[in-house]
VMD Tcl script that draws the C-alpha trace (Angstrom):
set ca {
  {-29.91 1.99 -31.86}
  {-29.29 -0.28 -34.83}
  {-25.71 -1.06 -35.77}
  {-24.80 -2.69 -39.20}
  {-21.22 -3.65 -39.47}
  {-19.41 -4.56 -42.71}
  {-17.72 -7.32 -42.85}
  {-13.66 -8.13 -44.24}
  {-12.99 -11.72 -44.53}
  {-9.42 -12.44 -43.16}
  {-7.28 -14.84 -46.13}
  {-8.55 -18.49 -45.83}
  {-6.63 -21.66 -46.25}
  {-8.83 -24.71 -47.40}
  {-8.69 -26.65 -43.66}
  {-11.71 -27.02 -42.33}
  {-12.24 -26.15 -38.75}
  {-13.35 -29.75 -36.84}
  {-14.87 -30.72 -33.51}
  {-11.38 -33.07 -33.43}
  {-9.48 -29.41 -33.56}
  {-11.10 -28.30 -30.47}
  {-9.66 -31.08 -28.74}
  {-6.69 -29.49 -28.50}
  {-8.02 -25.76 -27.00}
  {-5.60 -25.27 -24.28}
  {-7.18 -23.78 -20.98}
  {-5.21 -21.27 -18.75}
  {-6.11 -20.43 -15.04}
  {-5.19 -19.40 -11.70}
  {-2.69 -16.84 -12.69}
  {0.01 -16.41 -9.83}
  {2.90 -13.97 -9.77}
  {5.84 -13.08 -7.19}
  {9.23 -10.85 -7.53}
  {11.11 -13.52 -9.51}
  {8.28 -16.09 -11.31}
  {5.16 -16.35 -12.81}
  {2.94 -19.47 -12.65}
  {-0.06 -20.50 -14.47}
  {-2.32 -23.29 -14.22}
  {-2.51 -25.07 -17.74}
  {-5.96 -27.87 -18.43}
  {-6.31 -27.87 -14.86}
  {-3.62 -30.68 -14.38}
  {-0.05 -28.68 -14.41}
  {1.46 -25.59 -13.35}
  {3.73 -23.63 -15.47}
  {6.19 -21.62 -13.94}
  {8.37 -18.99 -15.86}
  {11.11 -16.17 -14.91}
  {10.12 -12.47 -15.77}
  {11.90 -12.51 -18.69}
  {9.53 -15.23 -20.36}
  {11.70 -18.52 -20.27}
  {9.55 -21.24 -19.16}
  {12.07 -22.90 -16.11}
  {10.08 -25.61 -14.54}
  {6.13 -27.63 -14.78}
  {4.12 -29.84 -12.11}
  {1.76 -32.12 -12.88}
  {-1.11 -32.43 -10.58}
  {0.13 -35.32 -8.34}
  {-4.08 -36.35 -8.99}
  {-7.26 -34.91 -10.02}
  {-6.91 -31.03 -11.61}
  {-5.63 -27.93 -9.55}
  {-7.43 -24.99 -8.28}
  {-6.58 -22.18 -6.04}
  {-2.70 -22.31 -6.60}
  {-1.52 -19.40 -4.19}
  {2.20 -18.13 -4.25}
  {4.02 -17.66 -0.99}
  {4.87 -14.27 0.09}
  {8.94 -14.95 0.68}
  {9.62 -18.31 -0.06}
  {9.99 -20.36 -3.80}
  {6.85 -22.65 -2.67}
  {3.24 -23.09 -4.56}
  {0.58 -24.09 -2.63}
  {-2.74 -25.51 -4.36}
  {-5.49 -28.21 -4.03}
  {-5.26 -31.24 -5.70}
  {-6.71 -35.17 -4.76}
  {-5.22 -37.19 -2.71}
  {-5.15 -41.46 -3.63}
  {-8.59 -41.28 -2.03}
  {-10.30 -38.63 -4.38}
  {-10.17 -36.34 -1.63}
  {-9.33 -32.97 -2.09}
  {-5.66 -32.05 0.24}
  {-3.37 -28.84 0.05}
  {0.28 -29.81 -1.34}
  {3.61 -27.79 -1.76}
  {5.75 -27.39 -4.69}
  {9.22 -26.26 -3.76}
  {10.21 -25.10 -7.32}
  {13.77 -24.29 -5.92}
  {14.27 -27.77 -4.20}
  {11.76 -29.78 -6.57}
  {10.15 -31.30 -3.90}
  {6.81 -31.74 -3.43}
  {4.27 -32.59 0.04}
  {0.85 -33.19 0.41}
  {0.54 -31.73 3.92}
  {-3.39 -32.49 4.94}
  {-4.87 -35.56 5.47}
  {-8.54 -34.62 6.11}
  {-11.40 -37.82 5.71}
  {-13.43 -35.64 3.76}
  {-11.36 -33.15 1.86}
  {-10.25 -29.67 2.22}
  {-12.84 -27.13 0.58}
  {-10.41 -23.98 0.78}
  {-7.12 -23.02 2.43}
  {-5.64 -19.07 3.26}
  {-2.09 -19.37 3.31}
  {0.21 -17.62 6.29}
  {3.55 -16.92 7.42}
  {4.25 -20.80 8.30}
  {0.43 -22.27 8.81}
  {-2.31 -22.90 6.29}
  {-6.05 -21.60 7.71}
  {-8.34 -24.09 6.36}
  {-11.79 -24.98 5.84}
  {-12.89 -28.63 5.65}
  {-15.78 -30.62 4.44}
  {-16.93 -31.23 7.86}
  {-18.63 -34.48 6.86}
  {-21.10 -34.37 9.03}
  {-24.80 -35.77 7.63}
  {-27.49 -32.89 7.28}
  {-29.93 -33.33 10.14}
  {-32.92 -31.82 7.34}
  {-31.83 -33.58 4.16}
  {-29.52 -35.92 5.62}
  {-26.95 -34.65 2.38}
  {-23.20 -35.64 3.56}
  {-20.58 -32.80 3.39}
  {-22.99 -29.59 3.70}
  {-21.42 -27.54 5.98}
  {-17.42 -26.62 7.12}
  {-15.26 -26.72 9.68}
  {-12.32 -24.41 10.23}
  {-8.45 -25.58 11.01}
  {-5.22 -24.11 11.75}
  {-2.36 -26.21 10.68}
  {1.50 -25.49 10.67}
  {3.54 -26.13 7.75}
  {6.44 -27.49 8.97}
  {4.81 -30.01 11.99}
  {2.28 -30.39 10.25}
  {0.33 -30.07 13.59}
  {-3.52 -29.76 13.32}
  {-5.61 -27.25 15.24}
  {-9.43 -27.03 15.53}
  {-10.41 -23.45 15.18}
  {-14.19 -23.48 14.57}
  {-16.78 -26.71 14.52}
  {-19.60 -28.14 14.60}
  {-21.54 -24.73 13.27}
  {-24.21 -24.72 10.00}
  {-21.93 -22.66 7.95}
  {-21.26 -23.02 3.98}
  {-17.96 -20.92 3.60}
  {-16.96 -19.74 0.24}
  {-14.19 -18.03 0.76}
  {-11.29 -17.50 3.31}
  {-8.94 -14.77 4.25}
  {-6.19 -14.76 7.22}
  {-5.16 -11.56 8.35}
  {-1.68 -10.07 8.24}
  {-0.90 -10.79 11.85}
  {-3.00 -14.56 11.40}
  {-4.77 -13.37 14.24}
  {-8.69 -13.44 13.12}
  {-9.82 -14.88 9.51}
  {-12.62 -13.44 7.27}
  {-14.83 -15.67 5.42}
  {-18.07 -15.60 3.30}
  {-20.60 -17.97 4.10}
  {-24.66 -18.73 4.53}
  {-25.66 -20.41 7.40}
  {-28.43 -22.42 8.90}
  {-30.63 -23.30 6.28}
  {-29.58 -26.26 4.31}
  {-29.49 -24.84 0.65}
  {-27.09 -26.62 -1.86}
  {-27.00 -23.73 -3.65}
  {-27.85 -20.48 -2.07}
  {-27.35 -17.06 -2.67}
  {-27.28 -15.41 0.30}
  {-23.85 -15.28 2.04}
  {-22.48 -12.97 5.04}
  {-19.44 -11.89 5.78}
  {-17.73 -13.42 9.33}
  {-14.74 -12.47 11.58}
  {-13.36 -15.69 13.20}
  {-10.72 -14.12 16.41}
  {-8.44 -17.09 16.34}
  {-6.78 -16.21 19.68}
  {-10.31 -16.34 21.71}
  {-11.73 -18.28 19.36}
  {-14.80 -15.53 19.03}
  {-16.99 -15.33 15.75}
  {-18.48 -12.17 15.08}
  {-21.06 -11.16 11.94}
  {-19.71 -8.24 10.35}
  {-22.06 -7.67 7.53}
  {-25.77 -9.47 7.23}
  {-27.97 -8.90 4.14}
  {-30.55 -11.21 2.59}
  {-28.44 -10.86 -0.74}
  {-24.80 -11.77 -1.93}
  {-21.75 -10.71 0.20}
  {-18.55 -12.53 -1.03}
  {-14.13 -12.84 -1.24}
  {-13.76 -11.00 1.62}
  {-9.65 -9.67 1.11}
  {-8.30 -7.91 4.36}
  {-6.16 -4.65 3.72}
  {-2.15 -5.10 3.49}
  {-2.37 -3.32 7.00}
  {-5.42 -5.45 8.24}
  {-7.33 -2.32 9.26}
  {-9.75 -2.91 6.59}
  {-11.43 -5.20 3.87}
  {-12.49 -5.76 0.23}
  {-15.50 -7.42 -0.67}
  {-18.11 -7.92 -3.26}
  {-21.83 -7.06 -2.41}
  {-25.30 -7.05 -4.40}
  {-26.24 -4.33 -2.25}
  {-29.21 -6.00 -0.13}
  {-30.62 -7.05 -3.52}
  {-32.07 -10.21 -2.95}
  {-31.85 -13.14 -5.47}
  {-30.31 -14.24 -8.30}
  {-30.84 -11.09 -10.12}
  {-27.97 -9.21 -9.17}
  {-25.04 -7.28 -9.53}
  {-21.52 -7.29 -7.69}
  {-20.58 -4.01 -6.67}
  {-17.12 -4.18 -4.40}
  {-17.28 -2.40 -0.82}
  {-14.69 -1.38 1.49}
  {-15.43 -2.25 5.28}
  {-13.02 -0.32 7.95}
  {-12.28 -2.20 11.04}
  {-11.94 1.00 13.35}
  {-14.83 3.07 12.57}
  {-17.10 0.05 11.67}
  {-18.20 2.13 8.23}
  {-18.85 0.18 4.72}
  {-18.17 1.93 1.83}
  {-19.12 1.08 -1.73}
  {-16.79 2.09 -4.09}
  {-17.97 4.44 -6.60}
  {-17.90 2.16 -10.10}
  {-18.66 3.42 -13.80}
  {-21.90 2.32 -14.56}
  {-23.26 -0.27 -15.80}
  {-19.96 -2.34 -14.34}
  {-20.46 -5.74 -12.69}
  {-18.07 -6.66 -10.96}
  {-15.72 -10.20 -10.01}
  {-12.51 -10.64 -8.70}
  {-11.18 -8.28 -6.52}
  {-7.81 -7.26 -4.73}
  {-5.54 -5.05 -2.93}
  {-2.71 -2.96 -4.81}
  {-1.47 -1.62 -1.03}
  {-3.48 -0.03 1.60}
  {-4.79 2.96 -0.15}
  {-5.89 1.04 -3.91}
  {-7.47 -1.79 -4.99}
  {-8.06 -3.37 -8.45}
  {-10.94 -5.63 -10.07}
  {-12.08 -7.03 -13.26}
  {-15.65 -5.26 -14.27}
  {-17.99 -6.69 -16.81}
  {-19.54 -3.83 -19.04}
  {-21.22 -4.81 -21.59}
  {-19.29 -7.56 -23.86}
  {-15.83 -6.50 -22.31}
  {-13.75 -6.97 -18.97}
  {-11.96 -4.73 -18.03}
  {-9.22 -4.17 -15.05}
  {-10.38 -1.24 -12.92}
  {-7.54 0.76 -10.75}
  {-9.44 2.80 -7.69}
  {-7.27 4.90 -5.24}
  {-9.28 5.87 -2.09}
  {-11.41 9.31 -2.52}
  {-10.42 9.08 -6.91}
  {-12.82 8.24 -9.77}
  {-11.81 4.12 -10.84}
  {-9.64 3.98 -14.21}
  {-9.31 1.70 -16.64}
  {-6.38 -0.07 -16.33}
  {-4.88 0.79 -20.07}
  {-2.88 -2.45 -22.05}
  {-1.64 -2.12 -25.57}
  {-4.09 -3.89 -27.26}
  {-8.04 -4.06 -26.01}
  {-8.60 -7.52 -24.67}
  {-11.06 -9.18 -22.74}
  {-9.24 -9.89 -19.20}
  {-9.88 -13.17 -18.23}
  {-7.99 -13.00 -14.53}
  {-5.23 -11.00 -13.46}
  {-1.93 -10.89 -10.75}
  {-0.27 -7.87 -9.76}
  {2.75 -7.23 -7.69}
  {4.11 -3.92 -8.00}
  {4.46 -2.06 -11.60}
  {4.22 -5.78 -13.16}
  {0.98 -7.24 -14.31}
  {0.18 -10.76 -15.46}
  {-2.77 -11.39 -17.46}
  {-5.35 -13.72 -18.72}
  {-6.82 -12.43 -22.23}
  {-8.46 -13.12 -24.88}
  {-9.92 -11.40 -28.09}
  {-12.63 -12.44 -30.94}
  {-9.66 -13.33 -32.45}
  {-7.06 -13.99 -30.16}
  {-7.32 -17.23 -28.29}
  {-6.70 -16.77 -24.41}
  {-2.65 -16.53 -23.87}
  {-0.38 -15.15 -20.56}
  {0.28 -11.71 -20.81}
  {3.67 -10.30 -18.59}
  {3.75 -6.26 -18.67}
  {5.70 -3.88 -17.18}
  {3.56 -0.54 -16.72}
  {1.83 -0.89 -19.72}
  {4.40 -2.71 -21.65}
  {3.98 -6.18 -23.17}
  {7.53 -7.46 -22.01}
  {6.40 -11.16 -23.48}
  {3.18 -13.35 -24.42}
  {3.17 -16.88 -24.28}
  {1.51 -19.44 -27.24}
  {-0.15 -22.00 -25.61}
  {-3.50 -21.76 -28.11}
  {-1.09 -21.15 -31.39}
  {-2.10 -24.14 -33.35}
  {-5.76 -22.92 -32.68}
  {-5.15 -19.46 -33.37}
  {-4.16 -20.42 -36.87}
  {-7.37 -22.16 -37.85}
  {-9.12 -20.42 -40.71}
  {-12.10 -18.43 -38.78}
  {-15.60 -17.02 -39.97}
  {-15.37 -13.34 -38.99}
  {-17.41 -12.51 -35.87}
  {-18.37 -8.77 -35.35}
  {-20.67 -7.43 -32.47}
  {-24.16 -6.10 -33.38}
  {-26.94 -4.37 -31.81}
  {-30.34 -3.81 -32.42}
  {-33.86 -2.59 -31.10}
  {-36.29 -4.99 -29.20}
  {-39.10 -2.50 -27.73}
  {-37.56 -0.12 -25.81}
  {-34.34 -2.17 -25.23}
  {-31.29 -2.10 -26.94}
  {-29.96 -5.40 -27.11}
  {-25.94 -6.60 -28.10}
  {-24.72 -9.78 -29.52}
  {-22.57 -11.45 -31.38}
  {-22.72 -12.76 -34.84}
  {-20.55 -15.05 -36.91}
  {-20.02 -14.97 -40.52}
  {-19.96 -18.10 -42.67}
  {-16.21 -18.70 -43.60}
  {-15.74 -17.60 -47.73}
  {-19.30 -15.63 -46.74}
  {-20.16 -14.34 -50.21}
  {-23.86 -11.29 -49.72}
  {-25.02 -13.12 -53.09}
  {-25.45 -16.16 -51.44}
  {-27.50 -17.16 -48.71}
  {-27.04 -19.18 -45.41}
  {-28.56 -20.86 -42.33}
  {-28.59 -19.22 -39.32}
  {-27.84 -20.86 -35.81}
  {-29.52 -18.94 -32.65}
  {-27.36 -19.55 -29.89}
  {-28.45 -18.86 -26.39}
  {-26.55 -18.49 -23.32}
  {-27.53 -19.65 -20.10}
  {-27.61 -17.97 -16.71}
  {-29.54 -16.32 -17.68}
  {-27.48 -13.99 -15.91}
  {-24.27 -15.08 -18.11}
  {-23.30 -12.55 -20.95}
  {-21.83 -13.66 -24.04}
  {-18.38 -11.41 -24.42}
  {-15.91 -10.63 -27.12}
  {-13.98 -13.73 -25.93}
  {-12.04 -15.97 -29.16}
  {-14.41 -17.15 -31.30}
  {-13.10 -20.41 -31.77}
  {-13.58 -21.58 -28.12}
  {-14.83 -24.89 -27.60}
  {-18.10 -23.96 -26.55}
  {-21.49 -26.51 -26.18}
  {-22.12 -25.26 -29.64}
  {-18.81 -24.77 -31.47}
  {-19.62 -21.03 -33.29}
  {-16.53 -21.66 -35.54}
  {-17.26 -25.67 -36.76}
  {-20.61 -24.42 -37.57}
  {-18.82 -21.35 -39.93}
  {-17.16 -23.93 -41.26}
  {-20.38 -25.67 -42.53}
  {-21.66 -22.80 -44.14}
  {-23.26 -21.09 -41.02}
  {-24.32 -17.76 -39.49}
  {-24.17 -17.61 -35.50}
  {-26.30 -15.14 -33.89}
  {-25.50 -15.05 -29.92}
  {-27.46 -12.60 -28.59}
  {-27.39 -10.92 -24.87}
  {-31.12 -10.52 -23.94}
  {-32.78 -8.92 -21.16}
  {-31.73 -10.53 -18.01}
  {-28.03 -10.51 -19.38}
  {-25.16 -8.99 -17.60}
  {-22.92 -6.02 -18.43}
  {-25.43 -3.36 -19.04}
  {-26.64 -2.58 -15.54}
  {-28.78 -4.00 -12.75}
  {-32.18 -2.84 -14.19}
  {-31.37 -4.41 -17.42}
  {-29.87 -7.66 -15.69}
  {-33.74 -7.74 -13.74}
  {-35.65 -7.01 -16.79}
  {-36.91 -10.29 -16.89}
  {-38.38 -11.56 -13.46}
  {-41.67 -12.41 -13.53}
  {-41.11 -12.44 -17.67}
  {-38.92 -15.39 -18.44}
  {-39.88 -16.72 -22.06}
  {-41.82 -13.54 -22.85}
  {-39.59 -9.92 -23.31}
  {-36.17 -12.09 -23.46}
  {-37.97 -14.07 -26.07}
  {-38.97 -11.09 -28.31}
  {-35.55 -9.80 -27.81}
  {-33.56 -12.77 -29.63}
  {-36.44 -12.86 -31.98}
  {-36.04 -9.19 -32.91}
  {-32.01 -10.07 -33.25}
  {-32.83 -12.63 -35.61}
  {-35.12 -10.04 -37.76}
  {-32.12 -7.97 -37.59}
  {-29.80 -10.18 -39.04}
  {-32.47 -11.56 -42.00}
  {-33.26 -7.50 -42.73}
  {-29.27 -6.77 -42.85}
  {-27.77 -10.06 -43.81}
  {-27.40 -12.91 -46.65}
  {-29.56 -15.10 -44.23}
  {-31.64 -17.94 -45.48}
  {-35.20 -17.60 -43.91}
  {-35.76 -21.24 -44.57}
  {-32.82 -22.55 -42.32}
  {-33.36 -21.29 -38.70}
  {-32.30 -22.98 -35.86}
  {-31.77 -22.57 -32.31}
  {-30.01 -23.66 -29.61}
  {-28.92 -23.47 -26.08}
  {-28.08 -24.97 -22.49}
  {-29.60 -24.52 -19.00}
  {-31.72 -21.27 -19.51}
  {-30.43 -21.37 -23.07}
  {-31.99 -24.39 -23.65}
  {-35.30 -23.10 -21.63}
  {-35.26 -20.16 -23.91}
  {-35.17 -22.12 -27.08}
  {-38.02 -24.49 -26.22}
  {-40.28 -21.19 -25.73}
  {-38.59 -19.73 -28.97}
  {-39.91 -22.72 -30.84}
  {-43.64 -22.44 -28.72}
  {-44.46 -19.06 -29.47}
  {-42.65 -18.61 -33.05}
  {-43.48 -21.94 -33.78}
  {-43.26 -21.25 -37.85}
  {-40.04 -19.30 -37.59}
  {-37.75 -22.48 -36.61}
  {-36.67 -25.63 -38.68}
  {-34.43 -27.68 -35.87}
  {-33.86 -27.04 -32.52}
  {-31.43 -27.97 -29.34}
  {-32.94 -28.11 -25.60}
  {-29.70 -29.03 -23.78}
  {-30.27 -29.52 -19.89}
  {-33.07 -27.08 -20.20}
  {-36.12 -26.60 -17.37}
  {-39.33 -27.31 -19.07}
  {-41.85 -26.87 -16.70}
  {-41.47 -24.68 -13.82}
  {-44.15 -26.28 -11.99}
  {-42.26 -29.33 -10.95}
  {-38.85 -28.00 -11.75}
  {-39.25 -25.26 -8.49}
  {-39.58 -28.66 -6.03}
  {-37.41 -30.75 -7.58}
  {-34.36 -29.08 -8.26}
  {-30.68 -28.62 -6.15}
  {-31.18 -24.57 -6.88}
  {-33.57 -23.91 -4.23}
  {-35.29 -20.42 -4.91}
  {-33.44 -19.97 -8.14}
  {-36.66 -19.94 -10.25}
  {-38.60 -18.62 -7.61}
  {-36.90 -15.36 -7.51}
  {-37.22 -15.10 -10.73}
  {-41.01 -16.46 -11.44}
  {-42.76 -16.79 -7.86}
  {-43.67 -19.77 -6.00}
  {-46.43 -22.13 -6.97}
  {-48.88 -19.42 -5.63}
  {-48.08 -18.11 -9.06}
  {-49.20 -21.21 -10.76}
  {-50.77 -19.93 -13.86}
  {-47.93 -17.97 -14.69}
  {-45.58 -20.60 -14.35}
  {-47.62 -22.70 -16.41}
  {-48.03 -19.83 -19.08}
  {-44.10 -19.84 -19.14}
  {-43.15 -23.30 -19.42}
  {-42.71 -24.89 -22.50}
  {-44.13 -28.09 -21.40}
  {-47.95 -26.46 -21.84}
  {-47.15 -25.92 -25.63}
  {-45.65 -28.65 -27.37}
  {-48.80 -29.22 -29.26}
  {-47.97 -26.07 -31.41}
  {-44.38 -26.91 -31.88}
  {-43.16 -27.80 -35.45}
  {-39.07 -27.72 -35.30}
  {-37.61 -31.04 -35.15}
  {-36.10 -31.09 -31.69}
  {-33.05 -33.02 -30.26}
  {-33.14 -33.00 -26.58}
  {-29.86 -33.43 -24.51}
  {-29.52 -33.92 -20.81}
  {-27.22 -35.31 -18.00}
  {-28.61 -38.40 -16.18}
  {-26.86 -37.09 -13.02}
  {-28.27 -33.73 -13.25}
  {-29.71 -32.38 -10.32}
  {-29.76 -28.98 -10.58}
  {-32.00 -28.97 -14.29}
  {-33.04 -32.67 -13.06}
  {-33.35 -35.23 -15.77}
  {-37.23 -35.64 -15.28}
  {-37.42 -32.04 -17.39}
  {-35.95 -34.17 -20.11}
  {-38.47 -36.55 -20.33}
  {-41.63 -34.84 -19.38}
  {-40.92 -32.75 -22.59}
  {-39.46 -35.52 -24.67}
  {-43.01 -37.49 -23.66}
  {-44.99 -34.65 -24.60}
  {-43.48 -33.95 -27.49}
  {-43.53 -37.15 -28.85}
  {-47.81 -37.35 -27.80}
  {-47.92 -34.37 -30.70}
  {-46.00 -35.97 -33.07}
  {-43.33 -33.87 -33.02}
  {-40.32 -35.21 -34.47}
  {-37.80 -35.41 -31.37}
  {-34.79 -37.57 -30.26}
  {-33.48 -37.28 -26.85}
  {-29.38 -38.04 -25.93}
  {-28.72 -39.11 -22.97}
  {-25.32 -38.62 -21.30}
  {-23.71 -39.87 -17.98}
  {-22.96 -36.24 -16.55}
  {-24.43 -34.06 -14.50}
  {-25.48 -30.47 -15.23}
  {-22.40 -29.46 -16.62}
  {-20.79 -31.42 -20.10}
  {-16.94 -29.81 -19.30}
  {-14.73 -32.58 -18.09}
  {-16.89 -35.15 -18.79}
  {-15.21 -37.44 -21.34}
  {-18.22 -36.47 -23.63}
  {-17.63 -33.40 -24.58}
  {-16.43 -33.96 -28.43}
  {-19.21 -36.68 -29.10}
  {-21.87 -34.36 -27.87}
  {-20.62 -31.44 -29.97}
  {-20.41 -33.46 -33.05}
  {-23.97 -34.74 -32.39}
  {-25.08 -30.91 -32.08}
  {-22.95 -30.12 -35.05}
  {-24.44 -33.28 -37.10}
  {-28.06 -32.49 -36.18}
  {-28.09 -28.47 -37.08}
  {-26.10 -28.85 -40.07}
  {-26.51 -32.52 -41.97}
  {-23.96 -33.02 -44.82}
}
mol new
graphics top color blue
foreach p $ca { graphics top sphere $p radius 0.5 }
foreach p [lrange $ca 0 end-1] q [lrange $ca 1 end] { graphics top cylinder $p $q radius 0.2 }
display resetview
């Protein structure tokens, strides 16, 4: 299937899109809502708190460090969220919006991971601390504690027990907790989680359901005779895809919910005992899904199609999280389906001048693959421009109809700006279009997902005003894997190209990295040696003739900095024009301080003035 779309220009004014606009992107979370307020978090550092009529009545900054799971109570006018205490450590605190007050209430050496909030006692669990006896790594596994609110008195519930927990639940009657973790092995990063029953009167954990794969956000039912959870179905490693189950207590049965392919699926709650809601990736949307026991799940219908970031719901009102191509991501209040107000956090973004951006599809093989692509601003078909490949990472991820103008790693509307086509394709491995498509590539990275953003870029040159002699691509993590095999096996096709914290050889990347099995679920062990040597960019710089800027964190551990340099080294031995940046972060640029310097220097080095 081959779609060509045509393309209206919206009316320009002369500004120029900058990296220095970016800067001031504002970033919504954590959406919270009760019978009287709504809350947001807003750049990670304040909460936002507004009646249902859309006046904003009170903010708190973060007392230190940013805020994450702010959780409303059920009765009372009190916030409860994570934040750092004077010691960097992370410690629940309570904002009493009616009184203005507000507590820090733990006091744990080590930090509190996660809390469940109760009636009048937080259920928490705590970086136990304790030194790996394998690895010897500090803070691998958790502890569980009750504590009451208003003493402030500290209960052990569950120690001294190899358990990662991801996620924590208290029942209705705070007599047993739920929680997701892996246990035993010691795994910075695994994938394979269980779901637990902790009986806090007898102090009794029980294994409710064990699969080598993904079981996560375990939510008990209103009632407590059942749960919500998110499984990959037994499907073991990183190629998978959330479906959510429903686990009854009584009659011990667990019962996936019957979801429109090809969704994938994240958070999920309870509406009341007998529905449940959760955002579903399917294809480049998100949608909100409504299921009612024994019906077929419905799109949750809104006004206007956006993609749903993160939702609240309490009765017929709905908060929301959106965002469009080109709507940058706002709080949404509705009534039923009615937009009763919007806020305009991102409105000085919003009105930057914007290069159209349109989703395309086209044939690679027997795939059909979906992207993205970005029009030069004042984009005139008698003219023609360079083209930017830009590759997402994952490479699970999925790029998604979200604003254009988002500050990503490579900013898609800067470079429109300079003159610029952006092609972000969704390849096979990508999610949104179904689990076989999502495990297309294992045992194939850098070979069908290769052709496939090769084939998008054929598209675009066959379709569009595309200069043949400006090609470039770039990417992070697998992104930046994928374009260091893009530029090995099309070695002609490419004139510059990014590698940003991207593995370069598999053979010492599988022993060396934090993501333990991660490639090896993908590619195989070293027993598959001459494969992973046939797929790792390392083995061909000779044939390489982009000019390549490499870009890694020194504190990277989970694409370690070593994959930097072996290629950079190589490289270099060809004579392969290369430079290689360097920054103080690990994996992950976000929050770093760096952030505008390194997308000016990606800007700068794609698209010279």
């Amino acid at each position: 299937m081959l779609v060509l779309l045509l393309v209206s220009i919206r009316p320009l004014t002369s500004t120029a899109t900058t990296v220095a606009d970016l800067e001031h992107y504002v970033y919504l979370s954590q959406p919270q809502l009760t019978d009287t307020v709504a809350a947001v978090v807003v750049n990670s550092k304040r909460i936002d708190l507004y009646d249902h009529d859309g006046t904003r009545i009170d903010s708190l900054e973060s007392p230190r460090g940013s805020i994450t799971q702010l959780t409303a109570h059920a009765t009372q006018p009190e916030l409860f969220f994570l934040a750092s205490d004077t010691n960097n450590r992370r410690q629940v605190f309570r904002w009493n919006h009616a009184h203005a007050t507000v507590q820090q209430l733990t006091s744990f050496d080590a930090g509190v991971l996660l809390f469940s909030l109760g009636h009048d006692a937080l259920y928490l669990a705590v970086n136990s601390g304790r030194l790996n006896a394998k690895t010897h790594d500090p803070i691998q596994f958790h502890d569980l504690y009750q504590q009451t609110i208003a003493t402030r008195e500290t209960t052990p519930l569950l120690q001294n027990q190899p358990l990662r927990i991801t996620s924590l639940d208290v029942a209705p009657d705070e007599q047993s907790l739920l929680f997701a973790a892996h246990r035993d092995e010691p795994i910075w990063y695994p994938v394979d989680y269980d779901i637990f029953l902790f009986d806090t009167t007898n102090r009794s954990l029980t294994t409710l359901v064990e699969r080598p794969a993904m079981d996560a956000a375990p939510r008990f039912s209103p009632d407590g005779s059942r749960f919500l959870y998110l499984s990959a179905n037994g499907v073991p490693g990183w190629g998978y895809q959330l479906q959510p189950r429903i686990y009854d207590f009584a009659t011990g049965s667990d019962t996936p919910l019957a979801i429109r392919p090809p969704d994938d699926c994240r958070i999920a709650t309870w509406v009341n005992n007998h529905t449940v809601q959760y955002l579903s990736v399917a294809g480049m949307q998100q949608r909100l899904i409504t299921q009612t026991t024994g019906a077929t799940p419905q799109e949750t219908q809104f006004p206007s199609p956006h993609y749903i970031e993160n939702y609240a719901s309490r009765g017929a009102t709905t908060l929301l999280l959106s965002v469009h191509i080109d709507e940058p991501e706002e709080l949404s209040f509705f009534m039923g389906n009615t937009l009763r107000w919007r806020t305009h956090y991102n409105k000085q973004t919003r009105d930057l001048p914007r290069g159209a951006t349109v989703p395309i599809a086209w044939q690679s093989g027997e795939q059909t693959i979906h992207g993205l692509l970005t029009f030069p601003v004042h984009y005139d078909a008698n003219k023609r421009y360079p083209l930017i490949l830009n590759l997402h990472g994952g490479p699970a991820d999925v790029y998604t109809e979200r604003f254009s103008g988002y500050p990503y790693f490579l900013p898609v509307q800067v470079m429109a700006h300079r003159g610029a086509f952006v092609l972000r394709p969704n390849p096979r491995g990508s999610a949104g279009w179904g689990l076989q498509f999502r495990r297309a590539n294992i045992g194939d990275w850098g070979g069908g997902d290769v052709d496939d953003v090769i084939a998008g870029v054929d598209f675009a040159i066959a379709h569009y005003a595309v200069d043949t002699n400006e090609l470039s691509v770039a990417g992070w993590s697998y992104g930046g894997y994928l374009s260091a095999m893009a530029i090995s096996r099309y070695p002609e096709r490419f004139r510059r190209a990014i590698i940003g914290a991207g593995i370069t050889n598999l053979t010492s990347y599988i022993n060396s990295t934090l993501y333990t099995g991660f490639a090896e679920s993908y590619m195989g062990d070293l027993d598959q040696l001459p494969l992973l040597i046939e797929r790792s960019p390392l083995f061909y710089t000779k044939s390489v003739q982009a000019e390549v800027l490499l870009i890694h964190g020194t504190r990277d551990r989970i694409v370690p900095y070593a994959q930097g340099i072996e290629y950079y080294n190589a490289l270099l031995k060809h004579g392969v024009r290369v430079h290689f940046d360097s920054y103080p972060f690990a994996h992950s640029y976000r929050h770093s301080g760096d952030t505008a310097k390194l997308q000016q220097r990606v800007v700068d080095f794609l698209l010279p003035e």
